[in-house]
N, C-alpha and C positions, 0 to 999 in steps of 0.2 A: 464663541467657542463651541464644539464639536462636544455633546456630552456622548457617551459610551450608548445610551436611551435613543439619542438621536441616528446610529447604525444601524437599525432594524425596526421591522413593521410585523407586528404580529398579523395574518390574516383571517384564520382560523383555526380553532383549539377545541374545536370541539370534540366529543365522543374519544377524547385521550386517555389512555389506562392510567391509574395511579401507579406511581416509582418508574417510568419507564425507561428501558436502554435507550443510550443515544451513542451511535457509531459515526467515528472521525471519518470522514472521505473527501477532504482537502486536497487537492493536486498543487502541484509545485515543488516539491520537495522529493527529495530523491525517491524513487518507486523502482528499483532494477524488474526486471521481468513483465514490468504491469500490473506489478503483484495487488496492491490495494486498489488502483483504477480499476483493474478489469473484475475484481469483486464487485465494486461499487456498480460499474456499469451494466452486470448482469443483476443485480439487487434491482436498478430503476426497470431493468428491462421486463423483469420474472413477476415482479410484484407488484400489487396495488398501491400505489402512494399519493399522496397530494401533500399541498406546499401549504406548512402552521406559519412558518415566518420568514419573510424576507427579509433579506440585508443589502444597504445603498453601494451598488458598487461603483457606484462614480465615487466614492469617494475613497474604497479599499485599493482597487483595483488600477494599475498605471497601466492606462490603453497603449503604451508608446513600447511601454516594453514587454507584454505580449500582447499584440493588436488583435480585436477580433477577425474574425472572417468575413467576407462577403462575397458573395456572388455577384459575376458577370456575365450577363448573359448578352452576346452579341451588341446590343448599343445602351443597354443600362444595366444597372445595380441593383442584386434584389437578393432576398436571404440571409440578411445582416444579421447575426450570431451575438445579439447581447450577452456579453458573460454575466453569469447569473452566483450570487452565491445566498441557498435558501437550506434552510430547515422542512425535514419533509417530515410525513407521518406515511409508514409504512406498515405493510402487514403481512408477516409470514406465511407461510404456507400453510401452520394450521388455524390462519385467523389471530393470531398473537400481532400487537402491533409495539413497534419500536420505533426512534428516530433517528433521521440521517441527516448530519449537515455536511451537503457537496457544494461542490466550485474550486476556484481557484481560491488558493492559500492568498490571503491579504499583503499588498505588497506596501502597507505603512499603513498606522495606528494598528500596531499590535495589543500594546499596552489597555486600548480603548476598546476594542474586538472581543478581546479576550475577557474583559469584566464585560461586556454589553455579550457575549455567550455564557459567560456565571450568572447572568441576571436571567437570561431562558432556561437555563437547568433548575436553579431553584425555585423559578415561578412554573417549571414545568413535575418539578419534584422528582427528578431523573437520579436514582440511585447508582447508577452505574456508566463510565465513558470508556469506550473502545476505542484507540487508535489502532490502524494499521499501515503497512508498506513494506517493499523490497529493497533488501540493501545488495551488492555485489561481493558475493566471497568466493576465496580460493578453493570451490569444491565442486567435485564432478557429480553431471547429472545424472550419471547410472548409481548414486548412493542419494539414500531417504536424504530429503530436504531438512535444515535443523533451524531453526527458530531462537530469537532472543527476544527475552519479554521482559517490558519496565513497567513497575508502578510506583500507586505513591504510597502503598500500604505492603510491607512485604508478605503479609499471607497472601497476596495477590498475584505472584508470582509462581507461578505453575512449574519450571523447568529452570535450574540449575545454568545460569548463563555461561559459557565459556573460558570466560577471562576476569579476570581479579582488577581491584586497584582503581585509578582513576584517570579522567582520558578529557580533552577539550575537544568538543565539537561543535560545528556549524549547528544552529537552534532552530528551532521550525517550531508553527505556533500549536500543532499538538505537544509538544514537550512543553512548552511554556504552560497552555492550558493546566496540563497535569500537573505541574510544578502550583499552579495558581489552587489548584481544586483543590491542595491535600490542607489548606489553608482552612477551608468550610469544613472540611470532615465528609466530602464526597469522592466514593471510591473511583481512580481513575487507570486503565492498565493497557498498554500497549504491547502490540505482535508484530515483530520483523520475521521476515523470510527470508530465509537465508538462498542468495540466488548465484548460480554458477556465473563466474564473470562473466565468462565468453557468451552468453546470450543476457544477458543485464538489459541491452537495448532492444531485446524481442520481446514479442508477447509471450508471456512462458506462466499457461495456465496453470500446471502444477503449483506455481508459490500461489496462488490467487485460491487453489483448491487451499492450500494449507493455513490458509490465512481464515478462510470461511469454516472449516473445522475449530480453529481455536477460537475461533467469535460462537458457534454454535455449544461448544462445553463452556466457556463462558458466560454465557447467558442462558442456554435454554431454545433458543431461537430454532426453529426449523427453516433452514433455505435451501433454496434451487439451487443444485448443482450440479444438474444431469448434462447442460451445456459446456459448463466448464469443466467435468468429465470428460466431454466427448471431444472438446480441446486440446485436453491434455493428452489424451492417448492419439492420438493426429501428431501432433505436435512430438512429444518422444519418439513415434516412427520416424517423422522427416528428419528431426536433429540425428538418432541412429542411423541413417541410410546416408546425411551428411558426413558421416564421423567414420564410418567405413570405407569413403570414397577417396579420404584424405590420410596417409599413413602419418604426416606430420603432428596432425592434430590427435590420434590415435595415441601417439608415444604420451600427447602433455594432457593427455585424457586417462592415460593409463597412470602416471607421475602423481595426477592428484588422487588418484586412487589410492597410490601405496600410502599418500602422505595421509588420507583422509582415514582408514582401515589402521597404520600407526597411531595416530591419535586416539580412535576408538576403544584400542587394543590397551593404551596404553592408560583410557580412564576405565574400565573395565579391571585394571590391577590396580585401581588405585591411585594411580602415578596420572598427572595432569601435564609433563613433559613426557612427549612419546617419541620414539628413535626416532632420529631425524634419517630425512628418505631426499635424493636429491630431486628434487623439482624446481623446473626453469622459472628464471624471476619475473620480475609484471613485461620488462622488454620482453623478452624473449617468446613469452606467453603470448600478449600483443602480433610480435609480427608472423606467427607461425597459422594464429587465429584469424590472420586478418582476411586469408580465403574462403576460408570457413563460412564467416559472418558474413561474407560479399552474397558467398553463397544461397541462404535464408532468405525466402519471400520475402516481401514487405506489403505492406498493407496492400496495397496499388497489386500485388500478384506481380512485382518484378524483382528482381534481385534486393538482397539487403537487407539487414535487419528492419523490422518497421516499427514505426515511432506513432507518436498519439501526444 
């Protein structure tokens, strides 16, 4: 049997702060924008890190249903892409160091994952866990981006979520984590970005900015963000100079405006139901968008949204 002990390899813990943050940057799970990968990936880039502990991915990880990568070159195989899923020690910009556990989201023993990462928080005495990522919502990108945040402790909760009530959704193992943690009495809070649908499948630095502001007033942290600044205002030119080119997409750009500035207007009085403003539904949105989005680089510098 598989004990929870048996998924991870501490390799070095040295020179670790006492109570340190430890920041979610799990992929697999929905991310619209790029919003928490492309945080995560400018964190490994900008900063000092090295790896406290490893985890066996031959046994999280089903190679069949995301296969690594490798390279061919001409008449062999070479640059095979082990996926990797580790515990880093990182260090801010003013010398503050924090942790990061990246890779791929585990695709079976959760159950065993998740107490074998409660077992590195406590022995690492990590007071505080940060999730983040991007969801897709009905809201244009010429208005501020708006954020939903879950903990397991409500003073933890910074900003007034949207919507009321109770709701069934697909579980990803940062929720599960948090759900696990409030059990020890360690504080755990997550930050979603609220991402324009119509670019959901682009890189859309703005949420990844928004995400690294709310991890920095929650924590303390000083991070790089002069990159994903200069992203982000690239990026809002090209989507503007898209969004002018096409008068269709202008009208359901202008639609979630009114609906967007409605709602605002109408918690600003108080009122949490704001005039209803007519705006096209997900079809409609969809096929009008679908040139738009054709439109959009992709990673490759050719048409198309670009994916990662």
């Amino acid at each position: 049997m598989i004990n929870p002990s048996d998924l991870y390899e501490i390799v070095d813990e040295s020179g670790l702060p006492d109570a340190p943050v430890l920041v979610l940057g799990l992929s697999g799970y929905v991310d619209a924008g790029h919003a928490g990968s492309g945080l995560v990936d400018q964190l490994r880039t900008a900063l000092d890190h090295r790896i406290v502990a490893r985890f066996d991915a031959d046994l999280l990880v089903d190679y069949r249903a995301r296969r690594p990568r490798i390279a061919f070159v001409e008449d062999h195989f070479e640059e095979y892409e082990a996926p990797e899923i580790v515990l880093r020690a990182m260090t801010d910009v003013t010398g503050r160091q924090f942790l990061l556990l990246d890779g791929p989201e585990p695709d079976g023993m959760w159950d065993r994952f998740t107490t074998a990462v409660t077992e590195l928080i406590q022995h690492f005495g990590v007071r505080l866990v940060v999730g983040m990522h991007g969801i897709p919502m009905a809201v244009p990108h010429t208005r501020p981006l708006g954020m939903t945040v879950h903990a397991n402790r409500p003073e933890l909760v910074s900003v007034v979520n949207p919507w009321q009530g109770k709701v069934s959704v697909p579980s990803n193992l940062a929720a599960l984590l948090e759900l696990r943690l409030a059990t020890i009495g360690v504080d755990s809070v997550g930050y979603v970005a609220h991402v324009p649908h119509y670019l959901a499948e682009s890189e859309y630095p703005d949420a990844s900015l928004s995400l690294a502001t709310a991890l920095g007033q929650a924590t303390g942290l000083e991070l790089p963000v002069v990159a994903l600044t200069e992203s982000a205002e690239a990026t809002r030119a090209m989507v503007a100079e898209q969004v002018s080119e096409n008068e269709e997409v202008q009208r359901v750009v202008g639609a979630l405006e009114v609906q967007y500035d409605a709602y605002i207007g109408g918690e600003e009085r108080g009122n949490l139901i704001a005039e209803s403003s007519a705006v096209p539904d997900a079809e409609q949105i969809g096929d009008e968008l679908e040139r738009f989005l054709a439109g959009l680089p992709g990673e490759d510098g050719g048409s198309g949204p670009g994916t990662s």
